[in-house]
C-alpha positions as a printed Julia matrix, in Angstrom:
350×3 Matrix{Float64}:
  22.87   -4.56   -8.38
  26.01   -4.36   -6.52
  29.26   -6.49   -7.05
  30.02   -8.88   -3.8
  33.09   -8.49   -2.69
  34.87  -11.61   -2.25
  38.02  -11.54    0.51
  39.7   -14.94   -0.49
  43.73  -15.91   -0.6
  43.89  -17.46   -4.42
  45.67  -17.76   -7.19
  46.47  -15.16   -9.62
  44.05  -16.53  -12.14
  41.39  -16.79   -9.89
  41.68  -13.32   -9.07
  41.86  -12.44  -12.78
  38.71  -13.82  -13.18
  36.96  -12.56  -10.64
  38.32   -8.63  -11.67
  36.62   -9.62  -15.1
  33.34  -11.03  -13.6
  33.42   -7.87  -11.01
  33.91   -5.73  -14.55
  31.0    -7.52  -16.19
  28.53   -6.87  -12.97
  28.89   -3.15  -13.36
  28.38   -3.13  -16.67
  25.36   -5.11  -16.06
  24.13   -1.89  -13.9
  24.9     0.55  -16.1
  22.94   -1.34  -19.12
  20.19   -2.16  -16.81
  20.01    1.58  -15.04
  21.43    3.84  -17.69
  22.55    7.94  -17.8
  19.28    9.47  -18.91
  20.41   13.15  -18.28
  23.58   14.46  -16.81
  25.26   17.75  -16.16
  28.01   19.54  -14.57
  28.27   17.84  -11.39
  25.81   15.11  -11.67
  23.81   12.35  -13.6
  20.68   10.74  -13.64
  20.05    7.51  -13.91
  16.74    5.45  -15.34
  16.4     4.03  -12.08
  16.09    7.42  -10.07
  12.93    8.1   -12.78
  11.47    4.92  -12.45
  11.44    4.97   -8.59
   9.44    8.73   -9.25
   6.58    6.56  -11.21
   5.76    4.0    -8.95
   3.88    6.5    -6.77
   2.32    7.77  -10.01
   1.39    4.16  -10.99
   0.27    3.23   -7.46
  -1.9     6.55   -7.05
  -3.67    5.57  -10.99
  -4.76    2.35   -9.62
  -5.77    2.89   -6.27
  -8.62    4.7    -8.18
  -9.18    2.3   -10.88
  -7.0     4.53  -13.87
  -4.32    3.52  -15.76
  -1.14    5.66  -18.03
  -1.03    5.3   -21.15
   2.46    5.38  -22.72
   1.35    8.27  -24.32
   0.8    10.04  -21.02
   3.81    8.06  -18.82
   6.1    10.0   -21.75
   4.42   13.45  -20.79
   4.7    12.73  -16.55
   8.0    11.81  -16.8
   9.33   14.54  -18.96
   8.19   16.56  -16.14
   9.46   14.76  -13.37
  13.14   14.61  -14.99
  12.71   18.56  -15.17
  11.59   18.87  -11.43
  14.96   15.94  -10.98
  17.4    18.49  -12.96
  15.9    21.51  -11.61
  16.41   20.47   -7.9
  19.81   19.0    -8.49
  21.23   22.93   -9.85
  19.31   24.79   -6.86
  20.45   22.12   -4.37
  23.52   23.37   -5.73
  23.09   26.58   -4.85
  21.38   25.59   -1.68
  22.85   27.25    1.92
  23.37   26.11    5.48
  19.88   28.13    5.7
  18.45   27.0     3.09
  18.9    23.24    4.05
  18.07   24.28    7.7
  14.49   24.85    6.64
  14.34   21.76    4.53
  15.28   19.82    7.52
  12.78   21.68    9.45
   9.53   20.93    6.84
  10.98   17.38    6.58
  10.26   16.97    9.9
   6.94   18.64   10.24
   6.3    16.34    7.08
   7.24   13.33    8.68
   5.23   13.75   12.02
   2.15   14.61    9.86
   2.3    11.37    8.09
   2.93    9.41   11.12
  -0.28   11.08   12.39
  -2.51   10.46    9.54
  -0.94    6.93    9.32
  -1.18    6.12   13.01
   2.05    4.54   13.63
   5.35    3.61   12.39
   4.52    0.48   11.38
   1.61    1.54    8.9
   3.67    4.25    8.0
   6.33    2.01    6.55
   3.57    0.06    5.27
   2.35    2.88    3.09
   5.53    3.51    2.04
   6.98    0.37    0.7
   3.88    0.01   -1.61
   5.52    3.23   -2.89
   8.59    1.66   -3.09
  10.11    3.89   -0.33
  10.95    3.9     3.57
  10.34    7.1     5.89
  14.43    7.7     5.79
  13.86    8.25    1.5
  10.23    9.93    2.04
  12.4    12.25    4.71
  15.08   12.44    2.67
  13.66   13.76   -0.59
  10.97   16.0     1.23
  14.18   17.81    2.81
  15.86   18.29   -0.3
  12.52   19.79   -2.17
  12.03   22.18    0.27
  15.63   23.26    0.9
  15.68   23.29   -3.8
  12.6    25.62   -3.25
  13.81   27.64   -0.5
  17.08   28.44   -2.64
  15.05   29.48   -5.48
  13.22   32.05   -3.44
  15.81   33.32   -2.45
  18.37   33.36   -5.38
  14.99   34.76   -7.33
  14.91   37.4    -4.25
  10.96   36.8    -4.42
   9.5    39.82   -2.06
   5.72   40.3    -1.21
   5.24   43.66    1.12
   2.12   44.05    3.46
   1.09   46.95    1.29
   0.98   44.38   -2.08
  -0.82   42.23    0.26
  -3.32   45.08    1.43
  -3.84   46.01   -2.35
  -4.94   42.48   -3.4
  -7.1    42.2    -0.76
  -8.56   45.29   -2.2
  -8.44   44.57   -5.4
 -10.28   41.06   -4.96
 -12.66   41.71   -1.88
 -15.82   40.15   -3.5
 -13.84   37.14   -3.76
 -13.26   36.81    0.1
 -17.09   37.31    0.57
 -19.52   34.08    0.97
 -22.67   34.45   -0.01
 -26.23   33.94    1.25
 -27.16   30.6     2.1
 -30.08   28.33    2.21
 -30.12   24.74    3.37
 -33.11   22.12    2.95
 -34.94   19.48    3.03
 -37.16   18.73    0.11
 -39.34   15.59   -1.17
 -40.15   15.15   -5.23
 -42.19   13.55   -6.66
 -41.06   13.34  -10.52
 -43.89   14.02  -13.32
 -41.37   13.11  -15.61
 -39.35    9.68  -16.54
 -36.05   10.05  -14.52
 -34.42    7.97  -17.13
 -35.84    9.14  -20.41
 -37.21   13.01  -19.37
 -40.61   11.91  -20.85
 -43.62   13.32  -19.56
 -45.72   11.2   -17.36
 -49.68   10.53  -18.68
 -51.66   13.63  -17.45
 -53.6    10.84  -14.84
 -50.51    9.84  -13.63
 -49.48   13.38  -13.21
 -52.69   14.17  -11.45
 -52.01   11.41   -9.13
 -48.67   12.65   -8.2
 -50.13   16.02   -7.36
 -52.29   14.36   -4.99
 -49.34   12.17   -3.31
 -47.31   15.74   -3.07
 -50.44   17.74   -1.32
 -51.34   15.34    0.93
 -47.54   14.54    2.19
 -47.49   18.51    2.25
 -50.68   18.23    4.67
 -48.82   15.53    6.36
 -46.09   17.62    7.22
 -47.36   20.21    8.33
 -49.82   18.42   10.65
 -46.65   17.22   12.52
 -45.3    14.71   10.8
 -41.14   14.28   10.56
 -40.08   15.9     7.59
 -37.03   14.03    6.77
 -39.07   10.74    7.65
 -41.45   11.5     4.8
 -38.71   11.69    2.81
 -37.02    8.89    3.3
 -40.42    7.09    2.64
 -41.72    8.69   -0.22
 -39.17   11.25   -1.66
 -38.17    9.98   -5.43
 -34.8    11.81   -5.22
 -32.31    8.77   -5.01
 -29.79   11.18   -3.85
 -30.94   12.69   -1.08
 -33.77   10.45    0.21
 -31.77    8.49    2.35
 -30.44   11.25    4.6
 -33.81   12.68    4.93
 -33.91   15.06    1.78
 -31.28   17.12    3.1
 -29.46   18.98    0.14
 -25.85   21.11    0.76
 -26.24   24.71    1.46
 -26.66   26.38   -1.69
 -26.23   30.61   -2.84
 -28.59   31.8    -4.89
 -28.64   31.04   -8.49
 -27.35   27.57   -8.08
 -31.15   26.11   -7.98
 -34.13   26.0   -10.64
 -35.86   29.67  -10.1
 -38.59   28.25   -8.4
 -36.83   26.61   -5.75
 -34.69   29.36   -4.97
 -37.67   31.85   -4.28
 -39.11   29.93   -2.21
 -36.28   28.44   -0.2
 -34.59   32.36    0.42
 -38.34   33.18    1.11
 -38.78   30.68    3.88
 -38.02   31.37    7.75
 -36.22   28.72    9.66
 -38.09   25.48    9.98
 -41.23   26.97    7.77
 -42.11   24.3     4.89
 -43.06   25.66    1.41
 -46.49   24.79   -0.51
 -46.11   22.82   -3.0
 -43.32   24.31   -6.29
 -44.22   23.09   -9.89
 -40.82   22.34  -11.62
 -40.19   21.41  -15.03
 -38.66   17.88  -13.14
 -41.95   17.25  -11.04
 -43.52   18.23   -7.54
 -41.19   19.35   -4.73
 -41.98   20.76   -1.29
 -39.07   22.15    0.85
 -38.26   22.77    4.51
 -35.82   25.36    5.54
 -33.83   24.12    7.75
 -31.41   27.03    8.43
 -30.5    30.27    6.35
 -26.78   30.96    6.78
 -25.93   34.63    6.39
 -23.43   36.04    4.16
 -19.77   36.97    5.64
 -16.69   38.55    4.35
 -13.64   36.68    5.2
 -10.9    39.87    7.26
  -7.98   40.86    5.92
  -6.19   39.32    8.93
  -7.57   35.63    8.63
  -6.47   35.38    4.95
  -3.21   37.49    4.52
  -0.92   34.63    5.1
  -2.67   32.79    1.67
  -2.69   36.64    0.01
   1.1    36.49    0.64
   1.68   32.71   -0.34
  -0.15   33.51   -3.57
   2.12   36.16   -4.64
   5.02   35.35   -3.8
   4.09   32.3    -6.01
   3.0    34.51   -8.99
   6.07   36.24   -8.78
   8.33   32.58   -8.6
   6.07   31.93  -11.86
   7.27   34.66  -14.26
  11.12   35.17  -12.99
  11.6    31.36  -12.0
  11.87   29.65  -15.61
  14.74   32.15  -17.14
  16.38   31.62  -13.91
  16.62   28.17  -13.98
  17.51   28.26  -17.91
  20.24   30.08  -17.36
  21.18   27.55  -14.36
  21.04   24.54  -16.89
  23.06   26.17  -19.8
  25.92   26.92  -17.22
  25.85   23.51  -16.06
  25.4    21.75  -19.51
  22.51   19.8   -18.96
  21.65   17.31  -21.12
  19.15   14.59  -21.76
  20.53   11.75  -23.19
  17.25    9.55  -23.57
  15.76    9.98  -26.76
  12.37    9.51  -25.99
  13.02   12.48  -23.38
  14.86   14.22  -25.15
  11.92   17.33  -25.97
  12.95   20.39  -24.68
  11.28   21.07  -21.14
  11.46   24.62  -19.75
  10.06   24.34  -16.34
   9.77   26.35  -12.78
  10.53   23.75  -10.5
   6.96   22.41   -9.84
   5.44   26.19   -9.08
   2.44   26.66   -9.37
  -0.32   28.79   -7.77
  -3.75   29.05   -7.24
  -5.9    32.01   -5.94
  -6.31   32.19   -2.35
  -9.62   31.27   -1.27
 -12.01   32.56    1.66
């Protein structure tokens, strides 16, 4: 809340009492949005924390979750160390440095207005956030340009010959298997709820349903309409029994022999599984690849430079809050939080 500024000719007591009123309004602010951490140079303030959550919040209950106060403590410990972290290397940030955050800001930006289709529904989206495209800009510029300054005060360096060895190193992890995709139709001999076994009749009578929509099938008959009529698998029925590509291993035994046995299009006789009855079509077997070095050096490179951001990163920035003084003045936030800026990495995939 801001004090209004009043330009009036009055009386000296008027204007007295207006200084104290003006006097009382900031206070007001500061009780309402107090210091939570401060250091050499700046503060934070409640409000600057709170404004962090509401995504948070937002994000919970778009998928029907909600934040305990248990976790809300934990989140927000670590936001005010990404806050404080980003204030000291926007610090040290150069004209370079905020160059490039400029530059990703503004990639950011036009890929939001993409997904989002317009400005309009872009602002939209935003102010449910509790934010307008000149704060989303804003803050994505200075992330970017506190990360770019820690890369390079860190002096983070990945050579093509590290990359090279990874790749190397990790080849079977740049390799897709074998693949098999179907169509199948089951008939359970066992209670889907319970796992029971059916009544040896009833069984009997299932084997006969299976055999004779085998004979079906391969008399002509649509595959994936068969399944949609009398397939018992509630999850793939609908869209004709088709399953996702699977590697083998990832199937009961007996459905992987037969499916990597299959040719294209060839249907299987009839597999005995400890679920119930199941004949399968092959619709198409996808052979293995290897992803090149070329295609997924730029990931390789990403992912080190990360690792490397990972271990020197946090005695860095330690050393960047004990020069500055930092301190956190809320109690509840008080718990010591080392942190690397919000780096983290993940193994490059395929």
């Amino acid at each position: 809340m801001k004090a209004r500024i009043i330009f009036l000719t009055v009386f000296a007591t008027i204007l007295w009492a207006f200084a104290t009123a003006q006097a009382a309004d900031t206070n007001a602010v500061a009780s309402s949005d107090p210091v939570i951490a401060q250091g050499k140079g700046f503060e934070i303030r409640r409000g600057e924390l709170d404004e962090s959550m509401v995504g948070i919040n937002h994000a919970a209950a778009a998928k029907n979750q909600t934040i305990s106060p248990e976790q809300a403590i934990v989140i927000e410990k670590q936001i005010l160390n990404q806050i404080i972290n980003n204030r000291l290397l926007l610090a040290k940030a150069t004209d370079a440095d905020r160059a490039a955050g400029q530059k990703a800001a503004d990639t950011h930006m036009t890929a939001l207005l993409e997904n989002f289709g317009s400005t309009n529904e872009l602002k939209k989206q935003l102010a449910a956030l509790g934010a307008t495209p000149e704060d989303e800009r804003s803050k994505y510029a200075d992330q970017i340009t506190a990360q770019t300054a820690l890369l390079r005060e860190l002096q983070v360096t990945v050579s093509d010959s590290d990359v090279q060895k990874f790749y190397d190193a990790h080849i079977s992890d740049f390799e897709t298997p074998e693949m098999a995709h179907i169509s199948h139709i089951l008939v359970f001999t066992v209670d889907p709820v319970t796992g029971a076994a059916l009544p040896s009749d009833e069984q009997q009578a299932r084997r006969n349903r299976i055999e004779a929509l085998l004979k079906a099938a391969r008399s002509g008959t649509d595959f994936q309409q068969l399944a949609k009529q009398y397939s018992e698998d509630a999850g793939s029925k609908d869209n004709g029994g088709m399953l996702l590509p699977f590697p083998r291993g990832q199937m009961a035994p007996e459905i992987d022999a037969a499916a990597f046995s299959l040719t294209n299009n060839e249907i299987s006789d009839v597999i005995s599984t400890a679920i119930g009855y199941q004949i399968i079509k092959l619709l198409e077997k996808i052979p293995s690849k290897k992803t090149g070095y070329l295609a997924t050096a730029a990931k390789i490179k990403d992912f080190l430079m990360q690792q490397q951001t990972q271990r020197l990163a946090p005695p860095y920035l330690e050393g960047l809050r004990a020069a500055a003084g930092v301190e956190i003045l809320d109690p509840n936030l008080r718990a010591t939080v080392a942190g690397t800026g919000g780096v983290q990495s993940a193994a490059p995939s395929p």
